[in-house]
N, C-alpha and C positions, 0 to 999 in steps of 0.2 A: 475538512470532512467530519473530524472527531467534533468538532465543535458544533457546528449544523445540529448534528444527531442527536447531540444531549440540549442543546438547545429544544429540537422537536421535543424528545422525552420528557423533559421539564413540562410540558404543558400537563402532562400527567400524571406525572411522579408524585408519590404521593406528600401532601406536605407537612411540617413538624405537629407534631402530638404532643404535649408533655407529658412527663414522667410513665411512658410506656414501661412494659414490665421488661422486654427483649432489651431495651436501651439501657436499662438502667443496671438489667445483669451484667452487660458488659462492661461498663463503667465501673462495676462493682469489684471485677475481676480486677483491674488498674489500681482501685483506691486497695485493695488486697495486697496489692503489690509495692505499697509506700506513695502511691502519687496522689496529688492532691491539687486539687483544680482551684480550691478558695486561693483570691488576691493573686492571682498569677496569671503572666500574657501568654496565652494560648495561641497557637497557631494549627488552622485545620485546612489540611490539603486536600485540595479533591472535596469543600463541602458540599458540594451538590446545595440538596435545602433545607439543609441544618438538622439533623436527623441529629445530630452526636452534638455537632458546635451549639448550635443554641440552648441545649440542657446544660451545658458545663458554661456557656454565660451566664447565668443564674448565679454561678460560685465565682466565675473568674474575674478579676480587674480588666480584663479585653479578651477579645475576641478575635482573631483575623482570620477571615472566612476565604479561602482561594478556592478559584475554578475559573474551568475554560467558557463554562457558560452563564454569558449572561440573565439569560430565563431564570436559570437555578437560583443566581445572585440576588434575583431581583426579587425573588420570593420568601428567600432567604432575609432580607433587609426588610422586607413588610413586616412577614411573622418579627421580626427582633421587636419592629416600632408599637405592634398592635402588643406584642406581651413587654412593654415599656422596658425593654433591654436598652440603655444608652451607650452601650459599652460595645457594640458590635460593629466592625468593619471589616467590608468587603473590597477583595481586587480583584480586579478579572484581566486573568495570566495564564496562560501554559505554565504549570509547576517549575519547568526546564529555566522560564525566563524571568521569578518570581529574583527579586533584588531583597533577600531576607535582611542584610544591613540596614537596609531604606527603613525596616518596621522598627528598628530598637533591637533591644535586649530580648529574646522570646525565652520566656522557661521550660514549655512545654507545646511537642509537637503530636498533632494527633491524625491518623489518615485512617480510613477506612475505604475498604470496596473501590476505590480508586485506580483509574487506569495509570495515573501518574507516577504509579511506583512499578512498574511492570518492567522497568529496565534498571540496571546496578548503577546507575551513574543518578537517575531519578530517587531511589531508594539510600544511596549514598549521601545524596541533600537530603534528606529528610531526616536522615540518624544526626546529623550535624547540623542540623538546622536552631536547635532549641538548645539552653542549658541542661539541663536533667535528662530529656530521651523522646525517644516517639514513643505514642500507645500506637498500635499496628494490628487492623481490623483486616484481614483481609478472604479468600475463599481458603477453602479447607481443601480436604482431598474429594471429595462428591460433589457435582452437581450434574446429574442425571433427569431425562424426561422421555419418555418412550413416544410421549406426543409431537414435543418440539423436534427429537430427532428424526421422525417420518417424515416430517413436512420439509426439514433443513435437506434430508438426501435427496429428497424428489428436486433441491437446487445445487444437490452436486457440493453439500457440505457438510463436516462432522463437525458436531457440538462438542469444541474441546474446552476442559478446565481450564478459567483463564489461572494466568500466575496470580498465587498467593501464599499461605505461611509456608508449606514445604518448599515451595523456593526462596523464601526471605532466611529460613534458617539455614540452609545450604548456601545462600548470601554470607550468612552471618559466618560459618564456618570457613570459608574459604576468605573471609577478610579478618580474621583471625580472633576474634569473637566468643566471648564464654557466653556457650550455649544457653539460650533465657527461658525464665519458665513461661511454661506456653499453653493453648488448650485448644481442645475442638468443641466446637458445639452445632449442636443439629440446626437447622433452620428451613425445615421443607415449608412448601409453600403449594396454597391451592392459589391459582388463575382463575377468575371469572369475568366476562366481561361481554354485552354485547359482539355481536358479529365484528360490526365495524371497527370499533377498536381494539380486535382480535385482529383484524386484518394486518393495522396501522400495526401494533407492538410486534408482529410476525416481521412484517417490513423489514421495522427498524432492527429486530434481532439480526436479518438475512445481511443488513448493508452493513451492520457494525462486527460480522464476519467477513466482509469483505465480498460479498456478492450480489446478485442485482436480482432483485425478488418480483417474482411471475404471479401479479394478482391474480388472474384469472385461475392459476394451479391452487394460489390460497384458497380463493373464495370457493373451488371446487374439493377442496380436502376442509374447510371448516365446516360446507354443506353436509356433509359426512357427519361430522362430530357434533353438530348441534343440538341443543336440547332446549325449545319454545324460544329460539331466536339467541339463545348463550350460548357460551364455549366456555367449559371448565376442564382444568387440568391439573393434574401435583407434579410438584417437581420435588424430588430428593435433594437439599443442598446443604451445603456444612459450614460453617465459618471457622475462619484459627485466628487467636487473638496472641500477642505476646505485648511485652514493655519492653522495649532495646531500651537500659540506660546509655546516658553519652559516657564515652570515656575518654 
């Protein structure tokens, strides 16, 4: 089902940029931290399409891009060829079933926004995945929308924070862990988008909580919010970043 989903999304998701300003703060806060992407096997879990991996193929000697979906991969492996990255390879795995011996040596583990680490045994591989450490992209304490949550109650659902650094650091404490330095940073977001694929990204939000979404209730609540055939909205959201080194 997970796979499907991000599969669909993929069709939309937005695709790699380079040297965005958002990507490169982050990255900034990492290379702050001692790490350093030049001549070293990277491995990014959960790349989706290459939003973080293909900026640090630029520096790195490889790249191994994982996710469950193929769409994401496949976009991922263009952009690499069209910006002459030769250095980039993809598998397409559930994180859980990913065989890291199979890649080599990796020095460095990078995951962002990934559902893949949402449990301690997934999050477990990933701190011991690499020599050096993971960089760890994940939500923050906010992600708020007074839009998305009328539409989600009217299916009988609350818009919860998925897991991210405040649980990776109460991970990190309870497996006995000298607490890393860490940060939040803001990342609201305005939505705009035609009717239709306001519809389509509603959907998809409703099914990847776990429920089954009533088009006809959408398209009667976006009727509402529209403005000459759009739908826009902010969302408040936050990210926490930290670098678990391996120890």
């Amino acid at each position: 089902m997970q796979k499907h989903l991000w599969d669909k999304k993929a069709q939309t998701f937005p695709r790699f940029v380079k040297d965005t300003e958002d990507t490169l703060e982050i990255l900034a806060f990492f290379k702050n931290e001692g790490v350093r992407f030049a001549h070293k096997r990277v491995l990014d879990i959960g790349a989706g399409n290459g939003r973080f991996g293909l900026q640090i193929a630029f520096e790195a000697a490889k790249l191994y891009a994982t996710d469950i979906s193929k769409v994401m991969l496949d976009n991922l492996q263009i952009d690499a060829q069209s910006l002459g990255l030769k250095n980039v390879s993809t598998l397409l795995s559930a994180w859980e079933d990913v065989d890291i011996e199979s890649l080599g040596e990796i020095d460095i583990a990078f995951a962002s926004m990934t559902p893949a680490l949402n449990n301690l045994a997934g999050f477990i591989k990933a701190i011991n995945a690499s020599k050096e450490g993971l960089c760890y992209v994940g939500w923050g304490r906010v992600r708020e929308s007074a839009f998305l949550d009328e539409i989600f109650a009217a299916h009988y659902i609350k818009v919860e924070l998925p897991v991210g650094l405040p649980q990776a650091l109460q991970w990190l404490k309870e497996l006995g862990y000298k607490e890393p330095t860490y940060c939040y940073k803001e990342a609201a977001y305005t939505y705009k988008s035609d009717i239709q694929k306001a519809i389509n990204d509603i959907k998809w939000h409703i099914c990847m909580h776990q429920g089954e979404p009533d088009e006809e209730k959408i398209k009667a609540y976006l009727d509402k919010k529209q403005v000459n055939g759009y739908v826009s909205y902010e969302q408040k959201r936050e990210v926490g970043i930290c670098f678990i080194p391996r120890v």
